[in-house]
ROVO-303148 format. One record per residue (C-alpha): x, y, z negated; chain. Coordinates in steps of 0.1 Angstrom, whole numbers. Each point is the difference from the previous one (the first is absolute). Layout:
+-------+-------+-------+----+
|     x |     y |     z | ch |
+-------+-------+-------+----+
|     X |     Y |     Z |  A |
...
+-------+-------+-------+----+
***
This chain:
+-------+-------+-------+----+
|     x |     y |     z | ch |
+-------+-------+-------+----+
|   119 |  -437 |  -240 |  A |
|    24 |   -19 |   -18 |  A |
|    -1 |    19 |   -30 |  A |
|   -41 |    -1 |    -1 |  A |
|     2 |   -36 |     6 |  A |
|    23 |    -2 |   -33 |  A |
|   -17 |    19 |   -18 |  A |
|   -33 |   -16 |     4 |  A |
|    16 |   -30 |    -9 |  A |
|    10 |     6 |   -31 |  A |
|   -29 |    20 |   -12 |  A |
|   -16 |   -35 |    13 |  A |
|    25 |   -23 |   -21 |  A |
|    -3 |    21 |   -29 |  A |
|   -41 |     2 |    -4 |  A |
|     1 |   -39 |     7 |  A |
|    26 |    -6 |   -22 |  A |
|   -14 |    23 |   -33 |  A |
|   -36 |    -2 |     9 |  A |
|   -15 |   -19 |    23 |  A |
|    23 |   -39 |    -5 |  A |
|    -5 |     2 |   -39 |  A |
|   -36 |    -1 |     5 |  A |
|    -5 |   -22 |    28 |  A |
|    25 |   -28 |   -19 |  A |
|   -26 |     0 |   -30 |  A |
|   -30 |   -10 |    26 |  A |
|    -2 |   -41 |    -5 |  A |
|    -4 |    -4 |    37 |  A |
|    19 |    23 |    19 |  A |
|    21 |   -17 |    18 |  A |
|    39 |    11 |   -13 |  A |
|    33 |   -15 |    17 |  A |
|    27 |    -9 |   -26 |  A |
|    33 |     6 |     6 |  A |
|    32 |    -7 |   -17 |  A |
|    17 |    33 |   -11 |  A |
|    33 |    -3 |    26 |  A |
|    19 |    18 |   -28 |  A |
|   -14 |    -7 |   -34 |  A |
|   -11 |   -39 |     9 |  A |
|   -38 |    15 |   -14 |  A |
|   -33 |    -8 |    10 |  A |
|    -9 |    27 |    22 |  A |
|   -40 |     1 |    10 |  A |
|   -13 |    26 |    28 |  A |
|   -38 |     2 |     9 |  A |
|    -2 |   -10 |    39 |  A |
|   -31 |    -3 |    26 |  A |
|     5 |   -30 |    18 |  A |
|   -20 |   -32 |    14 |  A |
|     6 |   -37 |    -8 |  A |
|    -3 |   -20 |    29 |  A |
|     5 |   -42 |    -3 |  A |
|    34 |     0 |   -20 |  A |
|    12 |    34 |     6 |  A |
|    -2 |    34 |   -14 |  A |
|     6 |    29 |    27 |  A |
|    -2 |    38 |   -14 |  A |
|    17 |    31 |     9 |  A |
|    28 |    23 |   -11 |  A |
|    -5 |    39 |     4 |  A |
|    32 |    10 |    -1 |  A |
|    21 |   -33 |    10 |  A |
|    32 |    -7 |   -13 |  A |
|    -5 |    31 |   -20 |  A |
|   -22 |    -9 |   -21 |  A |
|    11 |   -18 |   -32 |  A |
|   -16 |   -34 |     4 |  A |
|    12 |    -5 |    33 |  A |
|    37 |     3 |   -11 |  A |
|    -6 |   -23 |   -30 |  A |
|   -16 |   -25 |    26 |  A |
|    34 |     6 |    20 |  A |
|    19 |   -10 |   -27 |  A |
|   -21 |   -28 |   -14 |  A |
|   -30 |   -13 |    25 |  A |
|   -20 |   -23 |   -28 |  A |
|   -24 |    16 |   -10 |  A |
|   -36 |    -6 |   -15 |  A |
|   -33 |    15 |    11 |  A |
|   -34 |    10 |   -21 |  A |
|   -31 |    -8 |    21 |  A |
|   -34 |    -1 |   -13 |  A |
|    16 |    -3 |   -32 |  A |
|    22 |   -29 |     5 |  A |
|    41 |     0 |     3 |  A |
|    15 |   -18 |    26 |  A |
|    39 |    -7 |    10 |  A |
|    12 |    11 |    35 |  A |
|    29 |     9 |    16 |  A |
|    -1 |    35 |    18 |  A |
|     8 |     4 |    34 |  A |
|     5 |    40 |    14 |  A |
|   -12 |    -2 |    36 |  A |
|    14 |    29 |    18 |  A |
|    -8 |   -15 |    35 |  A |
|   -35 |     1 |    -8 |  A |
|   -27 |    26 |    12 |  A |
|    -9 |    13 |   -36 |  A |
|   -29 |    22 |    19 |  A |
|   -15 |   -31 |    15 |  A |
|     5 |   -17 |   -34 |  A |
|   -15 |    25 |   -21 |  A |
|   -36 |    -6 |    25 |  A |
|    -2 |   -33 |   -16 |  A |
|     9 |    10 |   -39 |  A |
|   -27 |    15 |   -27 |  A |
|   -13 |    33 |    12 |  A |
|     2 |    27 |   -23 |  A |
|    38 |    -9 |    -7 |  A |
|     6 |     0 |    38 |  A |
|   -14 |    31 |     3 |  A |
|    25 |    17 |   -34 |  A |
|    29 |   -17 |    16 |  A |
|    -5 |    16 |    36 |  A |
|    -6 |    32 |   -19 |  A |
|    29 |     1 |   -25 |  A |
|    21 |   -28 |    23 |  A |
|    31 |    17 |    18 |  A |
|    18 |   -33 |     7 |  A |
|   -25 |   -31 |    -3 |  A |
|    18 |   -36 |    -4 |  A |
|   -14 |   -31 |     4 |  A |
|    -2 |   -24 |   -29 |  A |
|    -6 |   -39 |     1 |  A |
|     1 |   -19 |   -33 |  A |
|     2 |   -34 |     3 |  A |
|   -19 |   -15 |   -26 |  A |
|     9 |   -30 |   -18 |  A |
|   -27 |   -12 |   -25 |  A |
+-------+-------+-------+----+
***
């Protein structure tokens, strides 16, 4: 189980990575979470499903602390957000005590639906924006 779980991950990681996120970051309003690269101090921008509500920006990690924005965020919460085409500045804020099931009823649904599919350890993420 453990092994299939793995392995689904990083055939996941790698189709996002190569196929799918070079893509999506091209589309003027996809929303993207920027990042600051926790080792080389680069902009790092990953295409996310999420919902702005008021002054926050909550979205979803698949794969928690494993996945690579999540450990940038870690090391370096500010953060910027593309919705609808604008950038805004926001400090991230993992929510592990959250229900990310419950969550992802109130985010977009056809991300939701990819991240329960492909998801194998779902994290909570509150970005609170700033401008």
């Amino acid at each position: 189980m453990a092994h299939e779980r793995d392995l689904r991950f990083r055939v996941v990681t790698r189709v996002q990575r190569y196929l799918v996120n070079p893509v999506t970051r091209r589309l003027p309003f996809h929303t993207l979470v920027e990042t600051t690269g926790r080792i080389s101090g680069l902009p790092r921008r990953t295409p996310v499903g999420g919902r702005r509500v008021g002054r926050e920006f909550w979205f979803l990690s698949e794969y928690g602390v494993k996945s690579q924005y999540v450990r940038n965020i870690q090391a370096d919460p500010r953060v910027r957000v593309r919705v609808g085409g604008q950038w805004h500045h926001g400090t991230a804020q993992l929510l592990p005590s959250d229900d990310p099931r419950a969550r992802l009823r109130t985010l977009p649904r056809m991300n939701s639906t990819a991240v329960r599919l492909f998801g194998s350890d779902l994290l909570t993420v509150r970005v609170d924006l700033s401008d």
